[in-house]
C-alpha positions, -999 to 999 in steps of 0.1 A, spaced: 289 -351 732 257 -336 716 224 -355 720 222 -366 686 259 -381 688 246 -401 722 212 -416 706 237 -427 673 263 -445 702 233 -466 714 212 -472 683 252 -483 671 257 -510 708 221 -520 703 228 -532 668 259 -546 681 244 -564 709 217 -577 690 236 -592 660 261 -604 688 229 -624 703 219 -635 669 251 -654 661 251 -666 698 215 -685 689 235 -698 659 262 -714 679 231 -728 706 212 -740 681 240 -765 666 260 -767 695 294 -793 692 321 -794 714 341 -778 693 325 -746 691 324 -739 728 356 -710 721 336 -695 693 301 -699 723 328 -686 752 337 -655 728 302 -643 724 292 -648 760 322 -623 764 308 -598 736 275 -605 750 288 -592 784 310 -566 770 277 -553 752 257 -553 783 282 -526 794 285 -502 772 247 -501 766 246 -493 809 273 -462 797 246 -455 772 219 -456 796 242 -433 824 247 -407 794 211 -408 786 195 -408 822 177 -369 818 152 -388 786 120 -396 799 100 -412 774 59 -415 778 41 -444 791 18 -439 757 49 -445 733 56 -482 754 14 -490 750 19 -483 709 50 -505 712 29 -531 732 1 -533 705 26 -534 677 19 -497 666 48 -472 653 55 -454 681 61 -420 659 26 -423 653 24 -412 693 45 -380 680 25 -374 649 -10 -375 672 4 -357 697 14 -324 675 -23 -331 656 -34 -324 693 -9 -297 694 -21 -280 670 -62 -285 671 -57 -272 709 -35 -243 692 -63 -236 671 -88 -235 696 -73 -211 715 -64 -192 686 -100 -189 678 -110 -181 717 -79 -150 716 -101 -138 679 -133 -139 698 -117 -120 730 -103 -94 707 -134 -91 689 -154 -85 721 -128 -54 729 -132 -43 697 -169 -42 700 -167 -29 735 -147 1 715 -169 1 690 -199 9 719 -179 31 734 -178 52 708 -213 51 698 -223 59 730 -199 87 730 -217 95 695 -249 97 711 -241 120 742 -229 142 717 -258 145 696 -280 143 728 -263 176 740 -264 192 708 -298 185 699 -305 201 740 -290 228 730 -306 234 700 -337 226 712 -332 253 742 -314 283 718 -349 273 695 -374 274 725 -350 306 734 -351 324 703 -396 312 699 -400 329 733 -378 362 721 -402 368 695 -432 362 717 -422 389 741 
């Protein structure tokens, strides 16, 4: 049974169970002797719901669910706002270390960049020794 088809069997006994104590506050409420059948049958369904919710619950015993979603709950918040501000957080963290992996590769592209300035400048260093010596070569050849 796919995950999907597991969440839709509970949501479906919660519904059941739930309606099933709705109708039993009914009977409480105006109770007459002659309604205790109709009061035994929904103890029964009661119990019988109580049961196949715990199958629910054994199919469904890998879900962990955050302490945060129960304190939304608690103060009478959606608790998919806890989802929506938790891939906000997702993605501004994403973003930061998006921008940190930009800067790093920036800094090895500048690190390339000196590199091969300083590679630039050797090269002119040796060339303008070597002209400077085949110059200083060539003024003392005509001296002599």
């Amino acid at each position: 049974m796919a995950m999907a088809e597991k969440f839709d069997s509970l949501e479906e006994h919660l519904e059941k169970f739930v309606e099933n104590i709705r109708q039993l506050g009914i009977i409480v409420s105006d109770f007459q002797p002659s309604s205790q059948a109709g009061l035994n049958q929904k103890l029964n369904f009661m119990v019988t719901g109580l049961q196949d919710i715990d199958k629910c619950r054994q199919q469904l015993h890998d879900i962990s669910v955050p302490l945060e979603v129960f304190e939304y709950i608690d103060q009478g918040r959606n608790p998919q706002l806890y989802t929506k501000e938790c891939l906000e957080r997702a993605l501004a963290k994403n973003e930061q270390v998006k921008g940190k992996i930009d800067t790093m590769k920036d800094a090895a592209d500048g690190d390339r960049f000196l590199t091969s300035m300083g590679t630039f400048y050797v090269v002119q260093i040796v060339i303008s020794t070597f002209a400077c010596r085949r110059s200083t070569e060539e003024m003392l050849q005509g001296c002599i």
